[in-house]
N, C-alpha and C positions, 0 to 999 in steps of 0.2 A: 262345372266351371268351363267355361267356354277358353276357346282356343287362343284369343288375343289374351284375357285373363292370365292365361298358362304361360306364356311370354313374358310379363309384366312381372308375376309372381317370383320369376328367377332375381329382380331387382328388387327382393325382400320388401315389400309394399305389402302391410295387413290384407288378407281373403275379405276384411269385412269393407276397407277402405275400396276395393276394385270392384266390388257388388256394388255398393252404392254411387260411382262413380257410372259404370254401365247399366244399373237401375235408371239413371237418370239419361244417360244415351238413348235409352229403348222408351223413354217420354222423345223423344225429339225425333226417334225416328221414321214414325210415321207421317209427320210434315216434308221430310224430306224425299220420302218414298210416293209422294203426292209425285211428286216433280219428276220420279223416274230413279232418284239418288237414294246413297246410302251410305253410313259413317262406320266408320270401326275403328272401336278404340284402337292403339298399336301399342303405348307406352306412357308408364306415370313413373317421373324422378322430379324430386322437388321440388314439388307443388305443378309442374307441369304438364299438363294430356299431351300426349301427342296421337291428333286421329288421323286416318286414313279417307277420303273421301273419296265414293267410290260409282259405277255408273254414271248418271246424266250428271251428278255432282263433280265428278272427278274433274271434268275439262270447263264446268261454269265459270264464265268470269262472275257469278256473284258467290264461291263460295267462301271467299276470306270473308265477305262481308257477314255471311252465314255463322261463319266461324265465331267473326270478333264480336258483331251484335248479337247471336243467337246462342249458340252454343256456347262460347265461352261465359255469359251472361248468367244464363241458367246453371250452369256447371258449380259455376264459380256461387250462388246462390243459394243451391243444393246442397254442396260439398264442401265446406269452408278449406277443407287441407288442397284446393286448388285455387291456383294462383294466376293461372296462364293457361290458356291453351292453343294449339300449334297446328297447322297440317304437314303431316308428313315430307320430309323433303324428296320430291319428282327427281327422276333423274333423266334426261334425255338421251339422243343417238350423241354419241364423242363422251359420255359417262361426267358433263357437265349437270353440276346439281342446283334446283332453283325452289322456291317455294312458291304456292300459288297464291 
């Protein structure tokens, strides 16, 4: 079980429900790894992913679009107990919180 998994797992979410939700991350993450980028799940609470976009991904202005048209698309396709998915909320200098 990988290490975001093990986080996820403390908010009592099925082992069978976070494989197949990162089963389907690990189809997508080679499009993004094209670009330099990389996603990792963070957290699933009702019906919601929450991933982490990471490298050339992290600072794209195109990853919401990534997120909303792509990922969440397929997720949501995948996975019927997903409903939404989210990026992580950033946090800047002054501990002011935004999403991207």
């Amino acid at each position: 079980m990988s290490e975001s998994q093990q986080s996820v797992v403390q908010n009592e979410v099925s082992a069978d429900l976070l494989e197949r939700i990162e089963a389907t991350i690990n189809r997508i993450r080679p499009y993004l790894r094209q670009d330099g980028g990389d996603i990792q799940l963070v957290d699933f609470q009702d019906g919601v992913v929450t991933v982490r976009m990471i490298g050339a991904c992290a600072g794209c202005f195109m990853a919401s679009t990534d997120i909303s048209e792509g990922v969440q698309t397929i997720l949501m396709e995948e996975v019927p107990e997903v409903t939404k998915v989210v990026m992580e909320a950033e946090t800047v200098e002054g501990g002011a919180g935004f999403y991207w």
